[in-house]
C-alpha positions as CSV (number, residue, x, y, z in Angstrom):
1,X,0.0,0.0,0.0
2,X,3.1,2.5,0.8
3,X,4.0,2.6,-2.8
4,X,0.2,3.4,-3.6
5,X,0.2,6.3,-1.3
6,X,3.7,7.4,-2.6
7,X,2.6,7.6,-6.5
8,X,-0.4,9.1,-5.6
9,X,1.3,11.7,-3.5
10,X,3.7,12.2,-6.6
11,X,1.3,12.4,-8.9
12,X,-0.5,14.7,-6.8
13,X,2.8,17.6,-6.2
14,X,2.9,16.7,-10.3
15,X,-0.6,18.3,-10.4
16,X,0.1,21.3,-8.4
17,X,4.0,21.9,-10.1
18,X,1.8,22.0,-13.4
19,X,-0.9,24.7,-12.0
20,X,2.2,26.9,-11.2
21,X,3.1,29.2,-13.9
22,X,6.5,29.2,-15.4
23,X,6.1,32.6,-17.6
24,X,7.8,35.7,-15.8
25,X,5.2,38.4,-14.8
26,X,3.9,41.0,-17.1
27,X,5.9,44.0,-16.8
28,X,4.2,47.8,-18.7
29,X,6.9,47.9,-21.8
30,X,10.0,49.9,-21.4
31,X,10.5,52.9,-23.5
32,X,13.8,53.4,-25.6
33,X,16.1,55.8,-25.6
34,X,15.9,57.4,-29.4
35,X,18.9,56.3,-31.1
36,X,20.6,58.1,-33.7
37,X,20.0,61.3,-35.2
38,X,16.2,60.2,-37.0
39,X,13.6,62.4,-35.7
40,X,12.4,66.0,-35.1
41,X,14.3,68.4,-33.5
42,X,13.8,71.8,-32.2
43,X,16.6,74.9,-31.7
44,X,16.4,78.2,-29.7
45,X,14.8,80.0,-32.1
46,X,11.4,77.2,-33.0
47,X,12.6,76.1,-35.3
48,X,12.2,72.7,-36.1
49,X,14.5,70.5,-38.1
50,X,13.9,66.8,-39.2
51,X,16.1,64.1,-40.2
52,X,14.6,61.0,-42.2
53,X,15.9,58.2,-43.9
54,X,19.0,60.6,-45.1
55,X,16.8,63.7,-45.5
56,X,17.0,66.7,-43.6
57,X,14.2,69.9,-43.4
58,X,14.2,73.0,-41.1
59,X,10.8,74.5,-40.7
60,X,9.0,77.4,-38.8
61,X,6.6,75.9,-36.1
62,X,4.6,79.1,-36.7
63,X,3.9,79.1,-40.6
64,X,5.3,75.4,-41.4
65,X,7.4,77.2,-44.0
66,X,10.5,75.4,-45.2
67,X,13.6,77.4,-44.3
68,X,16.3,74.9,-45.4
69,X,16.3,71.1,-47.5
70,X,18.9,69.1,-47.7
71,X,20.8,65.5,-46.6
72,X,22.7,63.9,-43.9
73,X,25.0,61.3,-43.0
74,X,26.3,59.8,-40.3
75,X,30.1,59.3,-40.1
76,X,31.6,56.4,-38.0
77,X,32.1,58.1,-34.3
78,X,28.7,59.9,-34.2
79,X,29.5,63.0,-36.2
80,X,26.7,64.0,-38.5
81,X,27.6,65.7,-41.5
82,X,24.8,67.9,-43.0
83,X,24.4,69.3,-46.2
84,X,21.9,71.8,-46.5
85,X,20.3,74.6,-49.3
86,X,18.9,77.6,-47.4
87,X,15.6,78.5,-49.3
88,X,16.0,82.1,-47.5
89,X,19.6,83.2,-48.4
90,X,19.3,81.1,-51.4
91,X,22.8,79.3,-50.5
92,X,24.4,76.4,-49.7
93,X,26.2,75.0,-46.7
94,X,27.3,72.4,-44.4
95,X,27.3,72.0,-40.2
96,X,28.5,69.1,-38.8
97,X,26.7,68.0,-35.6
98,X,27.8,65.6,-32.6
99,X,25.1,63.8,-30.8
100,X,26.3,64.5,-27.0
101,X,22.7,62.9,-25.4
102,X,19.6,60.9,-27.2
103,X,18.1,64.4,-27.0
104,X,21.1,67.1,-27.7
105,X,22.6,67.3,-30.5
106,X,25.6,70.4,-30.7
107,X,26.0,71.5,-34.2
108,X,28.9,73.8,-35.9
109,X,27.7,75.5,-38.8
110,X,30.2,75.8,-42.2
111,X,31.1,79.4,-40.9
112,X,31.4,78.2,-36.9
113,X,28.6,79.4,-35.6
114,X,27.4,77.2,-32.9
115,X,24.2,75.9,-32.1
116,X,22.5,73.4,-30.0
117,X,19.4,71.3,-31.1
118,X,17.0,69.2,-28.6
119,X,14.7,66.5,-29.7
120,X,11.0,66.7,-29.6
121,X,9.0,64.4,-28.2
């Protein structure tokens, strides 16, 4: 009779081992840091400048209207080269940008004038 009482005791802590759970808790999702460069921007004066996919745009927050176009890469180390076509002065230029945080990004323009950018969002 003990090895009666002993399977059914096993199969009984069997029973209960399978009710218990084995997946971790839920947990609410964890947000990510923003990575790269990708994203919208915004500098002292409103304005706000995008970069997509290797595209660039600078636009007034007030009208929407496009101040500059242009592209962007990213060179190894972080540095962001842009290339960009100022629809006001009609010229062209380049700044090169350094992502110091996820959401500051210091920029140098062509002629050194220096300017910080901080993501939306």
């Amino acid at each position: 009779m003990k090895p009666l009482i002993f399977a059914t005791l096993l199969a009984a802590a069997a029973t209960l081992a399978a009710c218990q759970s084995s997946r971790a808790p839920a947990s609410a999702p964890v947000a990510q840091a923003p990575q790269g460069v990708e994203g919208s921007w915004i500098d002292t004066n409103g304005l706000v400048s995008t970069f997509n996919a290797g595209q660039f745009a600078t636009k007034t927050t007030d009208t929407n209207t496009t101040m500059a176009t242009g592209t962007y890469v990213t060179q190894p180390g972080g540095l962001i080269e842009i290339s960009l076509y100022s629809n006001i002065s009609k010229t062209a230029s380049k700044a090169n940008c350094s992502l110091v945080t996820p959401r500051q990004l210091n920029c140098t323009s062509g002629s050194g004038a220096q300017f910080t950018l901080s993501r939306q969002g």
